[in-house]
N, C-alpha and C positions, 0 to 999 in steps of 0.2 A: 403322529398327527397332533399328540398332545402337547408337545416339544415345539412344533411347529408352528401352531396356534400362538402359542405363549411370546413367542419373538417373534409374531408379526404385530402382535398385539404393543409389545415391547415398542417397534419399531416406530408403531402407530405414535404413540404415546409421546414418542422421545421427536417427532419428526413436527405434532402440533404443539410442543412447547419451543421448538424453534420456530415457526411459523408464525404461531400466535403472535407477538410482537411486533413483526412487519405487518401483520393485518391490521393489530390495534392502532399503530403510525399510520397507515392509511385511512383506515375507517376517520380516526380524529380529525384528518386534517379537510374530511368532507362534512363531517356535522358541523350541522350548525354551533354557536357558544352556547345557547341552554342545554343542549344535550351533551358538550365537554363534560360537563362539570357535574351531569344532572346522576341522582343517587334512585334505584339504582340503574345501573351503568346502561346503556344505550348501546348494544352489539352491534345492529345496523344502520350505516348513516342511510337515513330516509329523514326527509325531504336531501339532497344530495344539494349541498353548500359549497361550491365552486369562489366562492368569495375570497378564501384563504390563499388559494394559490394566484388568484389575482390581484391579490395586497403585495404576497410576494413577487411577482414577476414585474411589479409594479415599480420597483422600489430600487433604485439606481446602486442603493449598498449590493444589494445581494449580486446584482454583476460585477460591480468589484470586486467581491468574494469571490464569486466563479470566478474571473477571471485569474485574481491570483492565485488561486487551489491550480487552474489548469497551469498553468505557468511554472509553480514549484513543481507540482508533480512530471509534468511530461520534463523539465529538466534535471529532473532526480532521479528517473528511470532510464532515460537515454543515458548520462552522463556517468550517471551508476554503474551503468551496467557494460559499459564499454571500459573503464577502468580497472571494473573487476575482471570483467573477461580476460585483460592484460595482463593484471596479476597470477588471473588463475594458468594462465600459460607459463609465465614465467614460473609459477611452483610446480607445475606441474612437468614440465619437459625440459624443465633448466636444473640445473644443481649446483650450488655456490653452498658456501660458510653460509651458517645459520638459518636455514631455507628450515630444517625442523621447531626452531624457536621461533620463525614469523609466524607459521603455522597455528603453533600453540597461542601465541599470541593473538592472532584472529577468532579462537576460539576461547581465550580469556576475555577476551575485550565484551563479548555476548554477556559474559555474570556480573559486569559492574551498573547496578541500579543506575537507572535514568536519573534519581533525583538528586544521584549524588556529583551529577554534571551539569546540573543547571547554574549554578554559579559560578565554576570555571567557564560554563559557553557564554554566559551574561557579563562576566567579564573581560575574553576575550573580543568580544563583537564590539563592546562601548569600545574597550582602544583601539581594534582597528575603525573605527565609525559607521557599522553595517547593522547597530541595532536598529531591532524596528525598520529593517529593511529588507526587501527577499530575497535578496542575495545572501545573508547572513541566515538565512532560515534553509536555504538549498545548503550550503555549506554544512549546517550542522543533522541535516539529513541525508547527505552523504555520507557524511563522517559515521555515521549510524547502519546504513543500509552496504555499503560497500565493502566491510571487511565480511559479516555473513555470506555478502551474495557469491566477494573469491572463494569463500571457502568451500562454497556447495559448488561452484563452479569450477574449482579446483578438480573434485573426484568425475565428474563429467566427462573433460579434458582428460583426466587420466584414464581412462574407460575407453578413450577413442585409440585404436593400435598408431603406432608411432610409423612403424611400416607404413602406412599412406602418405606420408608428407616426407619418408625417404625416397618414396618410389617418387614421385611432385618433382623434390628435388635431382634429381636423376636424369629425370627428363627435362632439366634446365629452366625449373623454375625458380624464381627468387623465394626469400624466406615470407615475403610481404605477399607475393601471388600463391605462395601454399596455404599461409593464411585463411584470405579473402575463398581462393576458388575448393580448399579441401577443409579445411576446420571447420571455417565458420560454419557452412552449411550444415556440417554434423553437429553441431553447436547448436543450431540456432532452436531445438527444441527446450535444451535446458537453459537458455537464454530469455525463452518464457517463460519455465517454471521458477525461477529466480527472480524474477521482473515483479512476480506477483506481492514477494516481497516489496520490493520498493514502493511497488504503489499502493498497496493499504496503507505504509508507513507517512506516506508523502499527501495521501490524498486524505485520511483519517484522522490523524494525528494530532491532537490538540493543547496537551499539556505546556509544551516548549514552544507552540506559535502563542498559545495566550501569557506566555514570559516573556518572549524576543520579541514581539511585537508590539508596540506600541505606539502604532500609529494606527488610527480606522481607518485608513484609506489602503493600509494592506491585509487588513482581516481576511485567512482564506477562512472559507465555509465551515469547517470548525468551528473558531470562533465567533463568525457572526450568528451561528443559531445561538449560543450562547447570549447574544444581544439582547435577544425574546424574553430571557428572564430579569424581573425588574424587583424591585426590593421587598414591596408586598402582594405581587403576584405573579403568574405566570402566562405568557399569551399561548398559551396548547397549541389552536386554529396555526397558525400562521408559522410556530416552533414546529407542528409537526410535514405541515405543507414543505418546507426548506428544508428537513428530514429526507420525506419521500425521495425529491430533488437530489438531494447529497447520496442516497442509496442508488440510484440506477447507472450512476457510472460504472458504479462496481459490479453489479447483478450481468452488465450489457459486458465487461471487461470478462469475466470467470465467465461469461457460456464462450464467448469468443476463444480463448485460450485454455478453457478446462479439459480436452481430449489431449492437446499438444503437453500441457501441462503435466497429467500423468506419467504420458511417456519420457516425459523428459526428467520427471524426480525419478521414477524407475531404472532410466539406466543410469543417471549419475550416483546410483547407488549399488552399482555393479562393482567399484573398484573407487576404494580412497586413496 
């Protein structure tokens, strides 16, 4: 009981220090400005100051923002994720020369620092001319999100018995309707769990949009909450309202896919 105790106690603990920061970002962004700032700190927004979110929703930048977050993302995820899925087949049920060096190689390419790529992507994108555009910013989060996603999708693929799509075959199906009508569907749970990837990467991500971009008119939502902050102070209210904002796609995405999503890391971890 005493055991017991002690790691729920644990659990307690570890579960309000995750929490506590989602509160604090919400709590801020309803107080009022003398309570941001006021010492000491202010737990509950009372009088409940709705102003912040309607500076924000007010404000034609931040739907550009949204718009281009949605934009990059839903095409980093779709487009991600159906390339990798192609690869992961192809390593998975094909065999050619060096199919164990692309492999390793998918799983090198995860240890090279970010920042030691931002000048190679900065200067590929000026020559082909897609800086500061979002086409140039989906390209290089692809290039980022697709060899992880074959690789987990790789072991998945492998996990699924190969006997289904000879029986398919058999019965006079093409390689294309074994596909569609027998993988995919047993695919398509680890097809989520993978996806989750792409989209933190796509929807979160800020370091490499506030380098490749360089135009405000394509600011995703990353950088423009960065806007908020000005050289001798910070706007809280209004930084942490476009916060809240920025957070519920994700919250609304992970309960939508979080059942499917287990089952799908679990059995692509049945067989590499």
């Amino acid at each position: 009981m005493r055991r017991r105790a002690l790691v729920n106690g644990a659990c307690v603990i570890i579960a309000v220090l995750f929490v506590f920061p989602v509160y604090w970002m919400a709590s801020t962004a309803l107080k009022p400005d003398a309570d941001i700032v006021s010492y000491p700190p202010v737990l509950l927004p009372w009088p409940i100051e709705l102003g912040h979110f309607g500076r924000v929703l007010g404000d034609g930048e931040f739907w550009a923002a949204l718009r281009a977050s949605l934009t990059v993302t839903v095409t980093v995820v779709t487009a991600g994720t159906l390339v990798a899925l192609m690869a992961a087949v192809a390593l998975a049920r094909f065999t050619f020369r060096g199919r164990t060096g692309f492999v390793l190689g998918l799983i090198i390419v995860q240890m090279i620092p970010a920042e030691a790529l931002f000048i190679p992507f900065y200067l590929m994108l000026r020559e082909t001319r897609l800086l500061g555009q979002l086409a140039g910013l989906m390209l290089v989060y692809l290039s980022i999100t697709v060899p992880f996603t074959a690789w987990m999708l790789r072991g998945f693929v492998a996990s699924i018995p190969a006997d289904l799509e000879e029986a398919a075959a058999m019965d006079g199906a093409s390689r294309w309707q074994t596909f569609w009508r027998v993988l995919f569907p047993l695919v398509a749970p680890g097809l989520l769990a993978t996806s989750i990837f792409s989209f933190i990467t796509a929807w979160t991500e800020f370091t490499y949009a506030y380098v490749l971009i360089n135009d405000p008119r394509n600011y995703p939502l990353p950088v423009y909450i960065q806007s908020f902050i000005g050289r001798d102070d910070v706007d809280y209210g209004p930084q942490m309202a476009v916060a809240f904002l920025f957070t519920l796609p994700v919250v609304v995405f992970f309960l939508f896919v979080q059942r499917r999503a287990v089952a799908g890391m679990s059995a692509g971890a049945v067989k590499g």
